[in-house]
Every structure is written in structure tokens, then in C-alpha cells.
N, CA, C, O and CB atoms as a CASP TS submission, in Angstrom:
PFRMAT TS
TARGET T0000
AUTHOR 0000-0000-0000
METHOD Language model
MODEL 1
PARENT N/A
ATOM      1  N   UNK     1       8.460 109.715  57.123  1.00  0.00           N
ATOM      2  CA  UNK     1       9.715 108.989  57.240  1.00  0.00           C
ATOM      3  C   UNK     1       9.861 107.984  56.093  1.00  0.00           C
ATOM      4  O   UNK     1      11.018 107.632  55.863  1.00  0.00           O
ATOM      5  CB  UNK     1       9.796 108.273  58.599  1.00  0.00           C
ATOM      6  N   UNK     2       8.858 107.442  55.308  1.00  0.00           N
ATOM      7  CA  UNK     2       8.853 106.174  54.603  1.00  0.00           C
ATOM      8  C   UNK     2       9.531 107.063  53.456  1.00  0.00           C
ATOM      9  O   UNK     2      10.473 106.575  52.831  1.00  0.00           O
ATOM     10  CB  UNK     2       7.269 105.254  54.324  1.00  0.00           C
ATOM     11  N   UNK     3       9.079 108.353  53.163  1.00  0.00           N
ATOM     12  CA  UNK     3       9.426 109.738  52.073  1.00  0.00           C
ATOM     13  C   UNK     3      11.090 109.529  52.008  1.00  0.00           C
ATOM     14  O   UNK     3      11.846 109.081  51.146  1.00  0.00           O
ATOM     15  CB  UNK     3       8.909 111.681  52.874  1.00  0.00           C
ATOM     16  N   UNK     4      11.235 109.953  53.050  1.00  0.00           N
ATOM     17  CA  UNK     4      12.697 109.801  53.242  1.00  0.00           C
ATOM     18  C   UNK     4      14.055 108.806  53.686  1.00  0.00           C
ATOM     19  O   UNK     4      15.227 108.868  54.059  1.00  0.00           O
ATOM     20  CB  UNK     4      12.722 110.481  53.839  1.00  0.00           C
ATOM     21  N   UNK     5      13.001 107.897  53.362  1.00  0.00           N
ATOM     22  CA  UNK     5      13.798 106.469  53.373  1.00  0.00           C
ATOM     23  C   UNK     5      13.837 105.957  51.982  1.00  0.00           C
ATOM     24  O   UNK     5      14.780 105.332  51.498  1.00  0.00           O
ATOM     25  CB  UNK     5      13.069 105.290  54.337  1.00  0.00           C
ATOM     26  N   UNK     6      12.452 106.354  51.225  1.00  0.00           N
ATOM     27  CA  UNK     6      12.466 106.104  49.952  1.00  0.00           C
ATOM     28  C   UNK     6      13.476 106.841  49.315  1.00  0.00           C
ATOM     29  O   UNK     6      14.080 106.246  48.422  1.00  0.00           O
ATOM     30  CB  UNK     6      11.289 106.308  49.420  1.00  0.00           C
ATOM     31  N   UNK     7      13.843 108.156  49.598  1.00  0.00           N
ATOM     32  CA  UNK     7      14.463 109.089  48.708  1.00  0.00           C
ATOM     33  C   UNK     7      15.835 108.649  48.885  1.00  0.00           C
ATOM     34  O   UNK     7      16.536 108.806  47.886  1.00  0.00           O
ATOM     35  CB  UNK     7      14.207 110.631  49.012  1.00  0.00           C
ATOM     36  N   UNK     8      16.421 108.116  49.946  1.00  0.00           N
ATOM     37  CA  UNK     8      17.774 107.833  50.552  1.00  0.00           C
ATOM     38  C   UNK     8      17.908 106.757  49.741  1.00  0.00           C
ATOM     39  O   UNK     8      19.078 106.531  49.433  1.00  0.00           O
ATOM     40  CB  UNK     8      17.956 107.567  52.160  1.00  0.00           C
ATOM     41  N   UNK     9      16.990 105.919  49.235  1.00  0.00           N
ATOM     42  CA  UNK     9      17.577 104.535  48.264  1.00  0.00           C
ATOM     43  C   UNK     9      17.499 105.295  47.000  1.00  0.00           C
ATOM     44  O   UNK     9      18.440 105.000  46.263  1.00  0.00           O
ATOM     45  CB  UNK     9      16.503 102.860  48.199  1.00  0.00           C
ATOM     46  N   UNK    10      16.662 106.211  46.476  1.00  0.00           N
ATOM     47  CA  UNK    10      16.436 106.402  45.418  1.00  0.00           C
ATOM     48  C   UNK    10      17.922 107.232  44.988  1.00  0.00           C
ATOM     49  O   UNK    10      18.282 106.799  43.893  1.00  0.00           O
ATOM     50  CB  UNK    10      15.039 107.034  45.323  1.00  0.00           C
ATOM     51  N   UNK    11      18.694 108.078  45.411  1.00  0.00           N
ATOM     52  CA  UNK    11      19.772 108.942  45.626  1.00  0.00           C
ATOM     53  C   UNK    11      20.773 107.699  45.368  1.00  0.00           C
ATOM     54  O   UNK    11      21.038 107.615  44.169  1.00  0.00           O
ATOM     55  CB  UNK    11      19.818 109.817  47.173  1.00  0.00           C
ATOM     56  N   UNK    12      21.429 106.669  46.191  1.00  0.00           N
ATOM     57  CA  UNK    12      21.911 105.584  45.857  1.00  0.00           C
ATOM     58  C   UNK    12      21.428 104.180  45.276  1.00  0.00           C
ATOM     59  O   UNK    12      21.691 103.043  45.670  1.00  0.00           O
ATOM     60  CB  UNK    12      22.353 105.471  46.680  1.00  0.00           C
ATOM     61  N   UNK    13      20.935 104.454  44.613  1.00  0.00           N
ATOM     62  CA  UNK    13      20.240 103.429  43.971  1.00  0.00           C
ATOM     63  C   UNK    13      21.401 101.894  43.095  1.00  0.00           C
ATOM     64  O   UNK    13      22.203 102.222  42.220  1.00  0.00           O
ATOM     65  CB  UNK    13      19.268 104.465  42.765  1.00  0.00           C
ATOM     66  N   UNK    14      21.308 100.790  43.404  1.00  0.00           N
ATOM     67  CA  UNK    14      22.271  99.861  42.980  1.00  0.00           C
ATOM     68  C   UNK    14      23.169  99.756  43.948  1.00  0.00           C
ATOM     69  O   UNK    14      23.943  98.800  43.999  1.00  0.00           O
ATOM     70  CB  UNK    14      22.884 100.156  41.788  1.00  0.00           C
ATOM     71  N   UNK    15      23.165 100.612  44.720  1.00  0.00           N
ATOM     72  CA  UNK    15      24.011 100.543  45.677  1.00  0.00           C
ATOM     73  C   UNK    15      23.498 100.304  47.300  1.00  0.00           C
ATOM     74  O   UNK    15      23.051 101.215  47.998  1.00  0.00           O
ATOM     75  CB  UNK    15      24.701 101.719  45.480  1.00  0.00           C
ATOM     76  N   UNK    16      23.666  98.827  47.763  1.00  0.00           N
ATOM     77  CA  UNK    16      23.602  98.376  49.115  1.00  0.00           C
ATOM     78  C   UNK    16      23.820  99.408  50.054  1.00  0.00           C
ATOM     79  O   UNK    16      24.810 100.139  50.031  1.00  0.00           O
ATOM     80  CB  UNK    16      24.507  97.356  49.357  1.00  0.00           C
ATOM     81  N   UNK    17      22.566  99.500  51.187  1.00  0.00           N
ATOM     82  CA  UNK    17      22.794 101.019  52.166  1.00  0.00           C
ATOM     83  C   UNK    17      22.031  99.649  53.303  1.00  0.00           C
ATOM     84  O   UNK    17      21.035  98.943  53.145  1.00  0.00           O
ATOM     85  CB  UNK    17      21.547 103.209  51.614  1.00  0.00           C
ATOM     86  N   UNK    18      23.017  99.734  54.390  1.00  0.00           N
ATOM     87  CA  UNK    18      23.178  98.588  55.834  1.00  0.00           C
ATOM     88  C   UNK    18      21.712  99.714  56.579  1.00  0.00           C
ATOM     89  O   UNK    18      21.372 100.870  56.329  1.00  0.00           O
ATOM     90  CB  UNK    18      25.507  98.631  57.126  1.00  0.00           C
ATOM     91  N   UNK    19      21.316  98.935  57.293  1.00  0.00           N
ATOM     92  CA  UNK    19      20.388  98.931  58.358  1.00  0.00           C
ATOM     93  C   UNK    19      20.947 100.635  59.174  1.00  0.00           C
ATOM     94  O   UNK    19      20.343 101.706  59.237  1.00  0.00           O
ATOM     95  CB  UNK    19      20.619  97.219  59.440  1.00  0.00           C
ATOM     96  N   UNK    20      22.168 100.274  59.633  1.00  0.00           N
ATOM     97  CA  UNK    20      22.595 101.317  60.244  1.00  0.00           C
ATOM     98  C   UNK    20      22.904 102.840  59.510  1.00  0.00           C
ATOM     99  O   UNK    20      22.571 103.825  60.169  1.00  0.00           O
ATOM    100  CB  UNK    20      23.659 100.794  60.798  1.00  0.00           C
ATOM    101  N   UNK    21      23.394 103.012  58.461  1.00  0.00           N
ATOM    102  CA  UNK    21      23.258 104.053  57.817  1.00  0.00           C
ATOM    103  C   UNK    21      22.256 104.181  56.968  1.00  0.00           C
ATOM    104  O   UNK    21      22.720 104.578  55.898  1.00  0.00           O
ATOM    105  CB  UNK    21      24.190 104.266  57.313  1.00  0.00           C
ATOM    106  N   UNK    22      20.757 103.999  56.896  1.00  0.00           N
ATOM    107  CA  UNK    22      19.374 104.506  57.003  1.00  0.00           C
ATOM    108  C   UNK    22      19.109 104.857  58.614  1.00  0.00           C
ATOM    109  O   UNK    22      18.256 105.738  58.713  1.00  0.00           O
ATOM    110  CB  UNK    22      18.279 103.324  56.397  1.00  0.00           C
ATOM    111  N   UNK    23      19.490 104.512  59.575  1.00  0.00           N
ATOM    112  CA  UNK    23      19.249 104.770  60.878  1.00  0.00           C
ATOM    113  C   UNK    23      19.738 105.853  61.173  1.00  0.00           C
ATOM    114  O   UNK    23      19.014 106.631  61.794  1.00  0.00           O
ATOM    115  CB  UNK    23      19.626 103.919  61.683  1.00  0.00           C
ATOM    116  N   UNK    24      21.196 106.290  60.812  1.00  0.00           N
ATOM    117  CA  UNK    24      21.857 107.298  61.271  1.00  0.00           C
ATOM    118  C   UNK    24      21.961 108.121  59.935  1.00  0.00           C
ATOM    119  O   UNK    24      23.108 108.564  60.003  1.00  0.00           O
ATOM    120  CB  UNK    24      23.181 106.883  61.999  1.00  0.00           C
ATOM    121  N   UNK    25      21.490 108.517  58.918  1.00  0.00           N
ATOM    122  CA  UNK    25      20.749 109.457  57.766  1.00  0.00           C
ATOM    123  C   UNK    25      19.275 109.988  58.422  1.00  0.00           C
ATOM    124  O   UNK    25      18.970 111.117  58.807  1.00  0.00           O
ATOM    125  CB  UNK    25      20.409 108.432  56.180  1.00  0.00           C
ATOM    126  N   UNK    26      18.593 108.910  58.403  1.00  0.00           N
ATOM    127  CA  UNK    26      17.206 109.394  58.607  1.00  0.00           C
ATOM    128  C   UNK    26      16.521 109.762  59.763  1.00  0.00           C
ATOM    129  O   UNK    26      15.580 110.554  59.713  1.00  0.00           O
ATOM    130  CB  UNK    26      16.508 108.618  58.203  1.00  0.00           C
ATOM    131  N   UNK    27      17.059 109.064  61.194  1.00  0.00           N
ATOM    132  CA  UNK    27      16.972 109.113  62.571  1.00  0.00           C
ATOM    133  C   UNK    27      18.004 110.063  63.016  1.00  0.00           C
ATOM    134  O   UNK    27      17.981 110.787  64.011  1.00  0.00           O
ATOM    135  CB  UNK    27      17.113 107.777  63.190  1.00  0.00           C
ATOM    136  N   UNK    28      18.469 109.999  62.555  1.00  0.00           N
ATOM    137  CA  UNK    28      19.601 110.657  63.432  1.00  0.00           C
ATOM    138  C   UNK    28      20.766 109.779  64.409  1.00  0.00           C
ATOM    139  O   UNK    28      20.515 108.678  64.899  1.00  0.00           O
ATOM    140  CB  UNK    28      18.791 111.556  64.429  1.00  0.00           C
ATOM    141  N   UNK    29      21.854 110.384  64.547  1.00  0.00           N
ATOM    142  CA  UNK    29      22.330 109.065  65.662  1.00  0.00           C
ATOM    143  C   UNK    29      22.096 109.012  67.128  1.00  0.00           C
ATOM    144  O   UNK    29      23.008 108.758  67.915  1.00  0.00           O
ATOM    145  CB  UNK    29      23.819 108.904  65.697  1.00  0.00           C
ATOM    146  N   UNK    30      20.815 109.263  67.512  1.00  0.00           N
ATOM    147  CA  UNK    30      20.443 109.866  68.927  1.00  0.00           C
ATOM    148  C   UNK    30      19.747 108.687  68.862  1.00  0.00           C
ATOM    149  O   UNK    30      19.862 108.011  69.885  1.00  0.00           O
ATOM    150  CB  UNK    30      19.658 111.434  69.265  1.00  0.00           C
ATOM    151  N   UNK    31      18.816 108.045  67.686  1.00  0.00           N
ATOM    152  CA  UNK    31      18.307 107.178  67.497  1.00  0.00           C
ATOM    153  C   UNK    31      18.573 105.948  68.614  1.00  0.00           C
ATOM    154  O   UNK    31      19.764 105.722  68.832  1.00  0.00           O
ATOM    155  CB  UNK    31      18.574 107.047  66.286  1.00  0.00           C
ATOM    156  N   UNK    32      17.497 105.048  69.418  1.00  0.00           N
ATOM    157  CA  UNK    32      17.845 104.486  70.370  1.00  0.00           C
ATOM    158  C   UNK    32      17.063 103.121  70.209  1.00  0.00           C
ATOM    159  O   UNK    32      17.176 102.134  70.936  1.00  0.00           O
ATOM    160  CB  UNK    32      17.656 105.306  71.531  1.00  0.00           C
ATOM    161  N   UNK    33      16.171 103.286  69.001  1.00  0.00           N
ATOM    162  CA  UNK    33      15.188 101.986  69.093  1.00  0.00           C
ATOM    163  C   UNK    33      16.168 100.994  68.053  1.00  0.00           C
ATOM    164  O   UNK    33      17.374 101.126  67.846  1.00  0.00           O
ATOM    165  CB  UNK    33      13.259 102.327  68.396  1.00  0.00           C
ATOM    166  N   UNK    34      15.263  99.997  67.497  1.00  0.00           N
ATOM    167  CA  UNK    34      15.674  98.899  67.076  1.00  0.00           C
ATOM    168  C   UNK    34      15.509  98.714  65.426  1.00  0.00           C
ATOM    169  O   UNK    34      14.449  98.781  64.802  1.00  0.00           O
ATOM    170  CB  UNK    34      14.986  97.939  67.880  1.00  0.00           C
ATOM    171  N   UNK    35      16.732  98.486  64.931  1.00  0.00           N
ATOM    172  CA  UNK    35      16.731  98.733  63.318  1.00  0.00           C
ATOM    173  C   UNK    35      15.526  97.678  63.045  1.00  0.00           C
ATOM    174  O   UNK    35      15.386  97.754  61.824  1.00  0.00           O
ATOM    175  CB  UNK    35      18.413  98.312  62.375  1.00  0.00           C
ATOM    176  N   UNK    36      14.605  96.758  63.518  1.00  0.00           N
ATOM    177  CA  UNK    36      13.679  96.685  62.426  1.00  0.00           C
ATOM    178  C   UNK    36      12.612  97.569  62.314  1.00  0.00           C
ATOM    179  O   UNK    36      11.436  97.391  61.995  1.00  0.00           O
ATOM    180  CB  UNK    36      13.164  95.548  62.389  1.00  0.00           C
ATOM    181  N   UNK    37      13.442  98.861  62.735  1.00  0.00           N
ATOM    182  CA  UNK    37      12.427 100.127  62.245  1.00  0.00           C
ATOM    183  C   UNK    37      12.629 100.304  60.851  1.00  0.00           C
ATOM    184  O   UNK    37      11.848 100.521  59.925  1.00  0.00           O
ATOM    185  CB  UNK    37      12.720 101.634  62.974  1.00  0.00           C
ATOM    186  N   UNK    38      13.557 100.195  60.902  1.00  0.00           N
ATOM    187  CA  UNK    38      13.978 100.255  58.633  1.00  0.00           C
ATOM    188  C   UNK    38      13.425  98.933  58.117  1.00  0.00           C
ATOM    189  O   UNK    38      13.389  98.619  56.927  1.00  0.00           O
ATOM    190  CB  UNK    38      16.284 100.145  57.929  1.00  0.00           C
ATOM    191  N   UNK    39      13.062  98.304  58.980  1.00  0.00           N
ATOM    192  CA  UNK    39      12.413  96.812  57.798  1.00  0.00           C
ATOM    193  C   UNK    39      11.185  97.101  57.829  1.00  0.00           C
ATOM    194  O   UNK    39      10.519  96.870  56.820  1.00  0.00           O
ATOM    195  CB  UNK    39      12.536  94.952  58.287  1.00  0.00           C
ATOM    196  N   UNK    40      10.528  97.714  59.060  1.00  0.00           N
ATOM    197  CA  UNK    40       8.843  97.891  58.811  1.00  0.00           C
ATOM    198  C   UNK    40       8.753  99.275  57.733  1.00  0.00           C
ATOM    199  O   UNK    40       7.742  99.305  57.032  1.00  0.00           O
ATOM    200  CB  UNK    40       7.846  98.290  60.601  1.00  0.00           C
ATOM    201  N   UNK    41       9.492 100.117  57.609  1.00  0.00           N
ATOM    202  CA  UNK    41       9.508 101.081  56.971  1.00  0.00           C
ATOM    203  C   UNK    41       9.676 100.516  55.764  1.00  0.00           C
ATOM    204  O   UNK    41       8.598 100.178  55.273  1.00  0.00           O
ATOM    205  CB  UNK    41      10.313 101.985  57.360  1.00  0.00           C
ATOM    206  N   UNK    42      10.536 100.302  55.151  1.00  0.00           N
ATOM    207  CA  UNK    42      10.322  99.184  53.783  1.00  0.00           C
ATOM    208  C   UNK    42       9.377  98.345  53.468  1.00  0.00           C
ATOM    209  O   UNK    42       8.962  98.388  52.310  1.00  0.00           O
ATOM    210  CB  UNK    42      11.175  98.287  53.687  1.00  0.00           C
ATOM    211  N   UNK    43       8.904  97.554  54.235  1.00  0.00           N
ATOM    212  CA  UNK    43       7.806  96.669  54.180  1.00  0.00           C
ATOM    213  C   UNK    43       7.044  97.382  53.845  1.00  0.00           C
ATOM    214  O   UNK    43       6.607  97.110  52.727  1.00  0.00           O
ATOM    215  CB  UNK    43       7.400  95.971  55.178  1.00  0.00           C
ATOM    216  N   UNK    44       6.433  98.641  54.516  1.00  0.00           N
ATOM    217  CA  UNK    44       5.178  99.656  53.821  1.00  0.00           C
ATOM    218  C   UNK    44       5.553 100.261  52.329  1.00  0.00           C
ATOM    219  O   UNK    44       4.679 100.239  51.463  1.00  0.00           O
ATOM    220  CB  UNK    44       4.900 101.147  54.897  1.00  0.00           C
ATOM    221  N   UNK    45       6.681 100.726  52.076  1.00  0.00           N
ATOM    222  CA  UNK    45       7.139 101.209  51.069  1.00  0.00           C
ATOM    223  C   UNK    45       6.659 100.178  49.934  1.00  0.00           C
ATOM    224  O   UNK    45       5.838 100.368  49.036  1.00  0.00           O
ATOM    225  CB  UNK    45       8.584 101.456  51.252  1.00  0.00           C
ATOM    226  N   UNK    46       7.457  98.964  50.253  1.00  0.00           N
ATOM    227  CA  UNK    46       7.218  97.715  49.271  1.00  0.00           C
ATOM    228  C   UNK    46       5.434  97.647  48.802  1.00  0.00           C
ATOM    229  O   UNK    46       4.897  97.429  47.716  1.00  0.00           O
ATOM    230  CB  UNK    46       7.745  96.086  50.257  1.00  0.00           C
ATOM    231  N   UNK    47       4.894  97.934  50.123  1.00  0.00           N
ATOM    232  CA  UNK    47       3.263  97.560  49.673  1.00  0.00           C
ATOM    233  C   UNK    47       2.796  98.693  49.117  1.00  0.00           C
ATOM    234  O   UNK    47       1.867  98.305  48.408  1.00  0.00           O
ATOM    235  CB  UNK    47       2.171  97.140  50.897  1.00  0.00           C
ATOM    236  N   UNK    48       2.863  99.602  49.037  1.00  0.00           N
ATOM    237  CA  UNK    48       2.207 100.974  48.989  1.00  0.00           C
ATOM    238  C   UNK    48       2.792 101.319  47.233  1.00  0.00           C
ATOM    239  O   UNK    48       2.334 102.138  46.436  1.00  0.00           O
ATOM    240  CB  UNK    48       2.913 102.255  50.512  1.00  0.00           C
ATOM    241  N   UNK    49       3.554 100.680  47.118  1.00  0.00           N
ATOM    242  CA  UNK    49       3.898 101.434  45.867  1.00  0.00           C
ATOM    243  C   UNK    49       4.480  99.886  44.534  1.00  0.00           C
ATOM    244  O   UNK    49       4.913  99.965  43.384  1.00  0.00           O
ATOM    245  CB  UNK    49       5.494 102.855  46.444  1.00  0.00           C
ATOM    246  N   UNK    50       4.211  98.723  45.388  1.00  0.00           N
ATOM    247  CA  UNK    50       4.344  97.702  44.464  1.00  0.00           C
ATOM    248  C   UNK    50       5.936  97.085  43.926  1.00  0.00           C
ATOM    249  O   UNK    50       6.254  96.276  43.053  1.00  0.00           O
ATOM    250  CB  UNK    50       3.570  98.272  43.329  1.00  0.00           C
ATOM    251  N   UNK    51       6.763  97.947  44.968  1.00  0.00           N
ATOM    252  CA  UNK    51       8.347  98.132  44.912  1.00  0.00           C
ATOM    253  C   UNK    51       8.655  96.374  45.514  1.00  0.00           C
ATOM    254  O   UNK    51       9.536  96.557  46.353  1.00  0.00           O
ATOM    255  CB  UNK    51       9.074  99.752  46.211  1.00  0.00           C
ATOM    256  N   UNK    52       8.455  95.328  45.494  1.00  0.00           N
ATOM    257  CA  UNK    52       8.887  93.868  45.829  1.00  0.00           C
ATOM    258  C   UNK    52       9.405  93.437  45.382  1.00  0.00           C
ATOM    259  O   UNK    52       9.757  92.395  45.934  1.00  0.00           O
ATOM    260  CB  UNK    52       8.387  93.058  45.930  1.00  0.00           C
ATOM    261  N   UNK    53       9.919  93.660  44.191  1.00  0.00           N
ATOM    262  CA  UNK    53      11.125  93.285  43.362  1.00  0.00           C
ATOM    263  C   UNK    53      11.940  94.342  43.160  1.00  0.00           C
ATOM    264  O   UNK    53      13.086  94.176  42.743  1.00  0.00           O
ATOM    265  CB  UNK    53      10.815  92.751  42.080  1.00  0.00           C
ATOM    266  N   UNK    54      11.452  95.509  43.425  1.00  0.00           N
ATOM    267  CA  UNK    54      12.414  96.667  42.915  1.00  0.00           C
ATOM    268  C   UNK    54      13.099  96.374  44.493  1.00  0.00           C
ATOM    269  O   UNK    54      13.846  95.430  44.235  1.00  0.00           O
ATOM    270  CB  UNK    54      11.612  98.570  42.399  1.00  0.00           C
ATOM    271  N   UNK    55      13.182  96.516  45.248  1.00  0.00           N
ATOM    272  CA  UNK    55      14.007  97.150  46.480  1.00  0.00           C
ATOM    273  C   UNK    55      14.103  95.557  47.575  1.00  0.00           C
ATOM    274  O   UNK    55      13.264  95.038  48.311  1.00  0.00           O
ATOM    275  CB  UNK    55      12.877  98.829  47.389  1.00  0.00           C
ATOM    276  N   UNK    56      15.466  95.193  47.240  1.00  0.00           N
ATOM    277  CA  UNK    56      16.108  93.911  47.633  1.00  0.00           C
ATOM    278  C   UNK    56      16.335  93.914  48.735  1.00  0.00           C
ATOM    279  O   UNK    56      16.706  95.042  49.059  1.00  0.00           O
ATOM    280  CB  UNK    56      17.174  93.543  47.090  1.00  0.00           C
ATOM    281  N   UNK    57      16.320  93.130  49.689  1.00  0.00           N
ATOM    282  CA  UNK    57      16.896  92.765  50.773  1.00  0.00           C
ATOM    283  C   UNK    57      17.979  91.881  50.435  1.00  0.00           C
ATOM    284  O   UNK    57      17.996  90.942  49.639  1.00  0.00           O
ATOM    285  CB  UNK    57      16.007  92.238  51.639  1.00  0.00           C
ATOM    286  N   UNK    58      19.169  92.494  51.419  1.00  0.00           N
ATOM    287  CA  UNK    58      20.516  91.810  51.591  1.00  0.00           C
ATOM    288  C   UNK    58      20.428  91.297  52.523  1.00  0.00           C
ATOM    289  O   UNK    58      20.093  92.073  53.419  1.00  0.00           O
ATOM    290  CB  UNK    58      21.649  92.438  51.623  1.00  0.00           C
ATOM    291  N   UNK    59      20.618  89.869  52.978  1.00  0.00           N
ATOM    292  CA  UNK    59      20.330  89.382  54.602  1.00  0.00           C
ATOM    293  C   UNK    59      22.232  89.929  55.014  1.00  0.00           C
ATOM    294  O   UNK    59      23.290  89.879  54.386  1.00  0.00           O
ATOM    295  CB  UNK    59      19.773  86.940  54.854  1.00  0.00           C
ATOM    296  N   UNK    60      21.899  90.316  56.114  1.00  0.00           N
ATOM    297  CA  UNK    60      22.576  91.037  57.074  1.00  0.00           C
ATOM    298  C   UNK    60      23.577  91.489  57.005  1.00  0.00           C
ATOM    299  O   UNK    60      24.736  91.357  57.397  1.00  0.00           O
ATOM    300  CB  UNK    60      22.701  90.615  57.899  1.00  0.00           C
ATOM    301  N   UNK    61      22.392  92.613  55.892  1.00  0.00           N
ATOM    302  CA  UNK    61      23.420  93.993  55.065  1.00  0.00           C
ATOM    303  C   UNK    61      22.567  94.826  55.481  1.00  0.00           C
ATOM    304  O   UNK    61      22.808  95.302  56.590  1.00  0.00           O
ATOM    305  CB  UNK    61      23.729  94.164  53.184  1.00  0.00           C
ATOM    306  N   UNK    62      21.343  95.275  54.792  1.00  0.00           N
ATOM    307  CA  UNK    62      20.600  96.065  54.558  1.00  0.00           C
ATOM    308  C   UNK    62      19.567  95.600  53.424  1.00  0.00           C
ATOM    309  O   UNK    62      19.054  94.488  53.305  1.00  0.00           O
ATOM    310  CB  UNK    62      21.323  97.115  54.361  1.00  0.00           C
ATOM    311  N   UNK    63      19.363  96.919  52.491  1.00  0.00           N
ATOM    312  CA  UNK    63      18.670  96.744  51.444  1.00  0.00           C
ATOM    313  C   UNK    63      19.488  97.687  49.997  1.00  0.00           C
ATOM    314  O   UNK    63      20.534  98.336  49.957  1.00  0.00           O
ATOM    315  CB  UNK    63      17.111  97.218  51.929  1.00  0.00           C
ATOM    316  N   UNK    64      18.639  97.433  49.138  1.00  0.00           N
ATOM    317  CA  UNK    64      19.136  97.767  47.637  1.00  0.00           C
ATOM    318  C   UNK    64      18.272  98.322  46.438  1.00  0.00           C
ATOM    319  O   UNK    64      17.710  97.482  45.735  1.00  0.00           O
ATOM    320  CB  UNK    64      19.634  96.553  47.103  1.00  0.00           C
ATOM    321  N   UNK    65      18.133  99.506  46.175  1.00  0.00           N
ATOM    322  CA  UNK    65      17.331 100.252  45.137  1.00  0.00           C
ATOM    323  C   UNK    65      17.499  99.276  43.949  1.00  0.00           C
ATOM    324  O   UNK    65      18.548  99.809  43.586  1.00  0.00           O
ATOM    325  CB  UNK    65      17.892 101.860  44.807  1.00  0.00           C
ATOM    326  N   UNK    66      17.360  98.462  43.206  1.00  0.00           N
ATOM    327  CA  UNK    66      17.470  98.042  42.153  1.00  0.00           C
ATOM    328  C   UNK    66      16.876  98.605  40.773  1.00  0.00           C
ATOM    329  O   UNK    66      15.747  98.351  40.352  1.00  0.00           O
ATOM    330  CB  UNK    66      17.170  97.046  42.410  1.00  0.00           C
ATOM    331  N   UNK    67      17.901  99.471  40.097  1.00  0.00           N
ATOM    332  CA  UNK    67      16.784  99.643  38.866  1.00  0.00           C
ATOM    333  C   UNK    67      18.021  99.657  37.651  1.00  0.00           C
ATOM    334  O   UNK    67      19.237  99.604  37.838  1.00  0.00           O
ATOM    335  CB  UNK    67      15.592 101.412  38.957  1.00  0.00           C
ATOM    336  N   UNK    68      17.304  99.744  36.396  1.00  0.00           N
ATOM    337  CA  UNK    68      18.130  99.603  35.205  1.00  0.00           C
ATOM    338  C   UNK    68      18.382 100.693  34.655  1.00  0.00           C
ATOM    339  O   UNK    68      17.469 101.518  34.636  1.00  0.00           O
ATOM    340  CB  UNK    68      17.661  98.843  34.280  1.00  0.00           C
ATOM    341  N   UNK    69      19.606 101.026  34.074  1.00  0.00           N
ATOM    342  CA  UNK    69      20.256 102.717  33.746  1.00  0.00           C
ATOM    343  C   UNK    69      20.634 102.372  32.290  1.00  0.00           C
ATOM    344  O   UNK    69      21.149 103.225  31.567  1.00  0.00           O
ATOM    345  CB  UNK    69      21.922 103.384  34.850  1.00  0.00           C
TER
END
């Protein structure tokens, strides 16, 4: 899942993606638990690959691929 949470920012990248549409992309909308399933999922992403400046948090937006083109 972290695969495909990564790939969903990487696809829109610069571009702000809300809590809820990573939930309903990657979960599905059957999905019933609690969006800080996308923050612990990021949080690992962030550690695992050194992404803490690359991939922004918007407070109560979502998050943000940040990279330079």
C-alpha cells in the first residue's frame, strides 16, 4: 500500500491530493477506517526513503509531491 500511495503522489506530483482522495484511489470507497491511515502511510514512506522535505504536508488538506521540473 505505501507502493501505491507513493505512486499516486508521484503521478501528481506539485499537485496537493486531500486525505480523502488517497483514501478513495487507494482503499477504495468501501474504506471505513480513519484517514490517519494516509498519515501513518506517509510517515513510513518519509522514513524509508528519506522523502521529509520532498513530500509536504498541507494542514487540513492533505499532502504534496514536491519536486523540481
Amino acid at each position: 500500500m505505501e507502493f501505491d500511495c507513493l505512486m499516486m503522489l508521484v503521478r501528481n506530483k506539485n499537485r496537493a491530493l486531500t486525505r480523502s482522495q488517497l483514501l478513495g484511489a487507494l482503499w477504495g470507497m468501501e474504506f471505513e477506517g480513519e484517514t490517519r491511515t494516509v498519515d501513518a502511510h506517509i510517515s513510513r514512506i518519509r522514513k524509508k526513503l528519506g522523502f521529509e522535505d520532498v513530500i509536504k504536508t498541507l494542514p487540513r488538506i492533505g499532502y504534496r509531491l514536491e519536486v523540481e521540473e
